[in-house]
Backbone as a chain_set.jsonl record, in Angstrom:
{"seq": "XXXXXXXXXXXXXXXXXXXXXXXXXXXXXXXXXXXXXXXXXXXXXXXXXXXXXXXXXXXXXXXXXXXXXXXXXXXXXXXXXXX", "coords": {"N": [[16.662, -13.098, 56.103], [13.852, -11.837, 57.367], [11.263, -9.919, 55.171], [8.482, -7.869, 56.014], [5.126, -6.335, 54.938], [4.22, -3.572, 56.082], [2.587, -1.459, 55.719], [0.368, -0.199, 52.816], [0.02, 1.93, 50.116], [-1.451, 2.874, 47.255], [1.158, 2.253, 44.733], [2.79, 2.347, 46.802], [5.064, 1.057, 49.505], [5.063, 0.614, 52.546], [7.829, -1.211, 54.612], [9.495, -3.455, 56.581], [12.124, -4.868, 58.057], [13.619, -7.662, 60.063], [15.145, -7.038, 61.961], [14.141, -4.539, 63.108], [13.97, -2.449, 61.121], [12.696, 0.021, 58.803], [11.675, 0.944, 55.361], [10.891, 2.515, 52.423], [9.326, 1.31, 49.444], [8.813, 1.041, 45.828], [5.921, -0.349, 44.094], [5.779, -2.449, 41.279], [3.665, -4.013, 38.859], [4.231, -6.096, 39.596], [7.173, -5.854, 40.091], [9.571, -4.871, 42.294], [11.0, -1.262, 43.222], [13.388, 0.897, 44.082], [13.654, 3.751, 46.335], [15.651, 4.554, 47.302], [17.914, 4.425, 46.806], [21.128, 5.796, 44.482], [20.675, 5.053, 41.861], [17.905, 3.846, 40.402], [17.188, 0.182, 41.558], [15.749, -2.233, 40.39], [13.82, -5.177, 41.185], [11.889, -8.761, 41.057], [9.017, -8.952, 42.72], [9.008, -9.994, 45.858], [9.593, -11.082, 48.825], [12.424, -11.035, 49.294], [13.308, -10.029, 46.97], [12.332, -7.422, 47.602], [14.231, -6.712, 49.978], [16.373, -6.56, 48.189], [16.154, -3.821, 46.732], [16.171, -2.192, 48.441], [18.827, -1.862, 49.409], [20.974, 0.397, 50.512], [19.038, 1.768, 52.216], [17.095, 1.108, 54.711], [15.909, 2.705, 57.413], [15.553, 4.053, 60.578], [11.674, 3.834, 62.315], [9.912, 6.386, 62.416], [11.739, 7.665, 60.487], [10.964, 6.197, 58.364], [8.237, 6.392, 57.896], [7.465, 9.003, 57.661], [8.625, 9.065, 55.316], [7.478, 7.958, 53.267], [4.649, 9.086, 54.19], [5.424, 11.512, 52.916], [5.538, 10.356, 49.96], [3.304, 9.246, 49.82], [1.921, 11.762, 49.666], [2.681, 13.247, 47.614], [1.918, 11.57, 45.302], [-0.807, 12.022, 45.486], [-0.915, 14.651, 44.906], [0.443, 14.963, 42.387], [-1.533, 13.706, 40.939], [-4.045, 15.275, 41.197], [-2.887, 17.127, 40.009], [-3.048, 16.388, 36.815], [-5.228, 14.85, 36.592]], "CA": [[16.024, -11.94, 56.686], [12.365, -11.508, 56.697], [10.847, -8.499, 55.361], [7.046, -7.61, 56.518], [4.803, -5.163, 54.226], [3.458, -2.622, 57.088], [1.111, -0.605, 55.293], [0.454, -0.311, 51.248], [-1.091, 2.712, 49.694], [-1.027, 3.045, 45.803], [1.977, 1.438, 44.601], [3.937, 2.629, 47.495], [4.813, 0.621, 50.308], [6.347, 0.867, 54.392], [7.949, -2.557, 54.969], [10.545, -3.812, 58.088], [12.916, -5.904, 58.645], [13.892, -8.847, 61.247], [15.932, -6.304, 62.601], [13.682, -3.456, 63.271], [14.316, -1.464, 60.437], [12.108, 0.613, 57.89], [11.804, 1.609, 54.239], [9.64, 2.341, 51.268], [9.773, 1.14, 47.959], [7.785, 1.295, 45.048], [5.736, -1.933, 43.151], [4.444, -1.9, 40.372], [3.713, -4.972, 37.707], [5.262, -7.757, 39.658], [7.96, -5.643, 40.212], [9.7, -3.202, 43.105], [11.868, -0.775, 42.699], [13.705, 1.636, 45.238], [13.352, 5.037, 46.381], [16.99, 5.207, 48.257], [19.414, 4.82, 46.092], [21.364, 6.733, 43.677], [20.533, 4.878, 40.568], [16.499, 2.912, 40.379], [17.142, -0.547, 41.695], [14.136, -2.899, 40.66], [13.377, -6.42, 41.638], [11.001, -9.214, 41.641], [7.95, -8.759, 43.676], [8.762, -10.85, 46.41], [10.625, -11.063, 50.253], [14.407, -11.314, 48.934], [13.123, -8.531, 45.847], [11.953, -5.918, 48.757], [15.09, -6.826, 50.687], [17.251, -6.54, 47.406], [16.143, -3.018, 46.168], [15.907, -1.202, 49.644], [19.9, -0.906, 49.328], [21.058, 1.079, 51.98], [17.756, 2.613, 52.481], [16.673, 0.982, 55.901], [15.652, 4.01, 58.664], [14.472, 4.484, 61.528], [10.588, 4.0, 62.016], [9.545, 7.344, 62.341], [11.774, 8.157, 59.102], [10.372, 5.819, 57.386], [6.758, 6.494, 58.33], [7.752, 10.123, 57.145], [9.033, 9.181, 53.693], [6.236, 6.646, 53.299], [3.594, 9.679, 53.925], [5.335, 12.428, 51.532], [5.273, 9.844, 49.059], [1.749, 9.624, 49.205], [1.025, 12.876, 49.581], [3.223, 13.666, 46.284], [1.299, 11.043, 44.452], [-2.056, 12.942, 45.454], [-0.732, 15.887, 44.448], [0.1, 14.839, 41.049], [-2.757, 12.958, 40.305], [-4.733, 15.98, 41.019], [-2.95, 18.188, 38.866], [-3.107, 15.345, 35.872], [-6.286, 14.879, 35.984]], "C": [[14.563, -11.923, 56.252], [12.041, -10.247, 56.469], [9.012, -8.556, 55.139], [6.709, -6.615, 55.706], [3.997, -4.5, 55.456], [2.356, -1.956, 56.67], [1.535, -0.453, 53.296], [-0.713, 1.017, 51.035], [-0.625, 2.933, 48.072], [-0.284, 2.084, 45.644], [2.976, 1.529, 45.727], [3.797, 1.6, 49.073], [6.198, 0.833, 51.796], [6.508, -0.713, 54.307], [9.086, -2.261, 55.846], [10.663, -4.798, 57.749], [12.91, -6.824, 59.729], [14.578, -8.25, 62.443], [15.292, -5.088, 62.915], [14.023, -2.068, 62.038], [13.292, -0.899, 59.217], [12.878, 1.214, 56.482], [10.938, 1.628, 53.063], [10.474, 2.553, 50.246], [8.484, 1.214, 47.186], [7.431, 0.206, 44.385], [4.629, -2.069, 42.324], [4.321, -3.211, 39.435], [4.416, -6.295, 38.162], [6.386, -7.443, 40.125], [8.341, -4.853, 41.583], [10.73, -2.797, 42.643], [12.284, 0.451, 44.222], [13.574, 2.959, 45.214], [14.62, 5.535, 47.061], [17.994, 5.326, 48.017], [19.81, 5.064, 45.069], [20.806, 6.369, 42.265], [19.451, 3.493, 41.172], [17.095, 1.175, 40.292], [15.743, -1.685, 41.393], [14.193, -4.699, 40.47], [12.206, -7.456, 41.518], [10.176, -9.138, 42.797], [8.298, -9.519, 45.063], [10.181, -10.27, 47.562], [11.74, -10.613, 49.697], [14.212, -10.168, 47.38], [13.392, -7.443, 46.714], [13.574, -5.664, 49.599], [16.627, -5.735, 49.866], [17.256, -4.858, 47.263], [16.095, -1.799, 47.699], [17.666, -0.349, 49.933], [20.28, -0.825, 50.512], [20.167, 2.19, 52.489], [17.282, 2.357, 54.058], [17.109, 2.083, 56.99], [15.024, 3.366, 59.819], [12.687, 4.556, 61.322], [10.301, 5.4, 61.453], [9.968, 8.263, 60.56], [11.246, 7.555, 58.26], [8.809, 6.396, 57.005], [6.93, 8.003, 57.317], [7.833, 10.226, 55.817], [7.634, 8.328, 53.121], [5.033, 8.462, 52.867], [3.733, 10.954, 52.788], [5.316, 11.866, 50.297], [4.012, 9.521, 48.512], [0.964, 10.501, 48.918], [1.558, 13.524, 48.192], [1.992, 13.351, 45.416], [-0.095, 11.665, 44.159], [-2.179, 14.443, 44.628], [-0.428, 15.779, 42.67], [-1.059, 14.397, 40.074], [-3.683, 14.102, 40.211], [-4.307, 17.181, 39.917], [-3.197, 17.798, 37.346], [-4.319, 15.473, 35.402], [-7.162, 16.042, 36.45]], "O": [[14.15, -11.98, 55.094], [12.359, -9.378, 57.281], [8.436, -9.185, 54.252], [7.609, -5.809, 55.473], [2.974, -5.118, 55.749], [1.283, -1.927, 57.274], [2.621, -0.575, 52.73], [-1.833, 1.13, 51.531], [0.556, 3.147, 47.798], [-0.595, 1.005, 46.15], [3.986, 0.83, 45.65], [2.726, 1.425, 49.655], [7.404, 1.044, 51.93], [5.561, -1.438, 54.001], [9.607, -1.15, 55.934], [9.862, -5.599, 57.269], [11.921, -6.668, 60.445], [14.625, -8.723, 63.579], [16.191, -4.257, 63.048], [14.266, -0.899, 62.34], [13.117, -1.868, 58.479], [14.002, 1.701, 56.358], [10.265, 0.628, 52.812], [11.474, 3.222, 49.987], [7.367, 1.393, 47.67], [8.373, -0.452, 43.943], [3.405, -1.953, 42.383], [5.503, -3.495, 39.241], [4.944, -7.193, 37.507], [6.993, -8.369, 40.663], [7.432, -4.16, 42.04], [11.45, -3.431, 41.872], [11.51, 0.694, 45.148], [13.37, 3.478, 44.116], [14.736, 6.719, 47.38], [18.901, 5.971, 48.543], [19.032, 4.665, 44.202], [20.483, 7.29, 41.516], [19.759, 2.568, 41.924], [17.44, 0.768, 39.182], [14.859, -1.835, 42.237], [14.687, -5.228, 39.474], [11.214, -6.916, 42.009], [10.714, -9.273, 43.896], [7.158, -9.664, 45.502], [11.163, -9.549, 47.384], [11.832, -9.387, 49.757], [15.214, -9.624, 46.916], [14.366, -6.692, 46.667], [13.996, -4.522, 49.782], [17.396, -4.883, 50.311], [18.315, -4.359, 47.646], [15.967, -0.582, 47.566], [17.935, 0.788, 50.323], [20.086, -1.624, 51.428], [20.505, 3.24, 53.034], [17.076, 3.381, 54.709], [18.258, 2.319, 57.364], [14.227, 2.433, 59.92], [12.256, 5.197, 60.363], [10.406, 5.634, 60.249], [9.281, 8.961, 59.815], [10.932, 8.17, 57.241], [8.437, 6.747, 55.886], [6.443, 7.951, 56.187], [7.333, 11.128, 55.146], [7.04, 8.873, 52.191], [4.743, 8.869, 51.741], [2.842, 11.377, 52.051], [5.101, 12.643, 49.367], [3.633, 9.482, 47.342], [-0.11, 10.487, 48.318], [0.81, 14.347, 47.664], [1.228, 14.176, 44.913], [-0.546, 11.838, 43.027], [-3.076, 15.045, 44.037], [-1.043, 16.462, 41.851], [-1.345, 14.662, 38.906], [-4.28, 14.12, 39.135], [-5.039, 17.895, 39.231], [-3.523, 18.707, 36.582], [-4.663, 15.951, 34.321], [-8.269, 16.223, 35.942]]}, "num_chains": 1, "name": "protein.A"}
């Protein structure tokens, strides 16, 4: 299965499948890690990592696109209260 990175903001990223399918994960140090399932999956950086930690996370564009942008808009939001 190939998986494509669609868009990257921070550590967070939209990637798809071979199959039309969406999901965001998180990568940080070489590493990703998932945002979909019950207990933090994390992986080598790489195709068959992204694939590994997504789980049963793959959506629909639109949901993805969705989870993708409250994840960035979280991150904004903390960062501003932080610093």
């Amino acid at each position: 299965m190939a998986v494509t990175i669609i868009r990257e903001v921070e550590q967070y990223r939209l990637i798809a499948d071979d199959q039309n399918r969406y999901a965001v994960i998180e990568s940080r140090n070489g590493k990703v890690f998932s945002l979909h399932c019950h207990h933090r999956l994390e992986a080598d950086d790489t195709a068959a990592g992204m694939e590994v930690v997504v789980c049963d996370g793959w959506q629909e564009k639109e949901l993805a696109v969705q989870r993708f942008q409250e994840m960035i808009g979280e991150e904004e939001r903390l960062s501003e209260i932080i610093w």
